[in-house]
C-alpha positions as CSV (number, residue, x, y, z in Angstrom):
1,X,-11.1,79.1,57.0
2,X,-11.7,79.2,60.8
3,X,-11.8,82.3,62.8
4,X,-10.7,83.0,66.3
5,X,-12.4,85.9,67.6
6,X,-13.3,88.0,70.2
7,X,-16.8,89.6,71.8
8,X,-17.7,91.7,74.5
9,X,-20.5,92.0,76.2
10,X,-22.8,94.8,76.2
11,X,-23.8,94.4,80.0
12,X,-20.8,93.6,82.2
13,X,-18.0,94.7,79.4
14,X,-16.2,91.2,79.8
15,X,-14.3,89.7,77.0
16,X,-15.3,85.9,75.6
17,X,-12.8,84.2,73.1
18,X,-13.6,81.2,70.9
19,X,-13.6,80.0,67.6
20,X,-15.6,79.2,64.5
21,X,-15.6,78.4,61.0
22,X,-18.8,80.9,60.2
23,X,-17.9,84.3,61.7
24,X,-21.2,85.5,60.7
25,X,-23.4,83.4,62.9
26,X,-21.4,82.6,65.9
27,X,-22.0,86.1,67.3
28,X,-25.7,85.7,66.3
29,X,-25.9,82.5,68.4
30,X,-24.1,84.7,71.3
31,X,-26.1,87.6,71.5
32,X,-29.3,85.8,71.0
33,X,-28.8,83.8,74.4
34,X,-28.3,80.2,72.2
35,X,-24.5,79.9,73.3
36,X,-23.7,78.0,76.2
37,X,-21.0,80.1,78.3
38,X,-22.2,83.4,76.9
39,X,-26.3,82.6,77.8
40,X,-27.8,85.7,79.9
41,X,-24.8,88.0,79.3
42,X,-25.0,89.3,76.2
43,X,-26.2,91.1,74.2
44,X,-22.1,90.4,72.6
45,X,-20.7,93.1,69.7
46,X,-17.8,91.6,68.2
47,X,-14.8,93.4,68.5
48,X,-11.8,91.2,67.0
49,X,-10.7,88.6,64.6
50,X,-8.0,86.2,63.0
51,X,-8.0,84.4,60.6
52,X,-6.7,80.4,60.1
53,X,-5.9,78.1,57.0
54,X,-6.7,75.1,59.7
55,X,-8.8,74.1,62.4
56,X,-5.3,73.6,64.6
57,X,-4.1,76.2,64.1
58,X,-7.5,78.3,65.3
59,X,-7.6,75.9,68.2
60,X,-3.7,76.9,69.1
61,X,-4.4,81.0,68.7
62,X,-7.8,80.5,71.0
63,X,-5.7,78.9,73.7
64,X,-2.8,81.6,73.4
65,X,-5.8,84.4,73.8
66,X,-7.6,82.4,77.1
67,X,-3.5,82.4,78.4
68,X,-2.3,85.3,80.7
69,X,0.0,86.3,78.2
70,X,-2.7,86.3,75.3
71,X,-5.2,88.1,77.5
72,X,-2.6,91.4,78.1
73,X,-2.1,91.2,74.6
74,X,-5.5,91.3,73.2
75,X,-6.8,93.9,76.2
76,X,-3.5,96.1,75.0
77,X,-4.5,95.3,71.4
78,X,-8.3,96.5,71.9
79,X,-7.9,99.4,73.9
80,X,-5.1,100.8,71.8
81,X,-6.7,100.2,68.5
82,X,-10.6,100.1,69.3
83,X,-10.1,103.0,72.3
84,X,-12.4,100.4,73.9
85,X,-12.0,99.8,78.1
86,X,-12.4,96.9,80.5
């Protein structure tokens, strides 16, 4: 399975998208200042997930979620569901 997920960071509030195929450690690597992009601005709480049969199709969802379109949607998605902001 692969996973595309979402974090935010504790400090600024910002949103970071990727994707994995250990859901448990990748957010590990993030808020312990290991990750590349996400280095210095953590720590990161993850706040949503999907799930993929296929590395492809992770890789297609990650790019839809980083698009305009599939940034309103997962802000919309997050604030309506998690009641979180920003």
């Amino acid at each position: 399975m692969y996973y595309v997920y979402i974090s935010r960071s504790s400090k600024s509030g910002r949103l970071y998208t990727g994707f994995t195929s250990n859901l448990r450690k990748r957010p590990i690597v993030h808020s312990s200042n290991m990750g590349g992009y996400t280095s210095g601005r953590g720590p990161y709480r993850l706040v949503y997930y999907e799930a993929c049969n296929n590395i492809e199709d992770a890789l297609a969802r990650e790019l839809y979620l980083k698009s305009g379109m599939g940034k309103r949607y997962i802000k919309n998605r997050i604030r309506r569901f998690l009641s979180l902001t920003g």
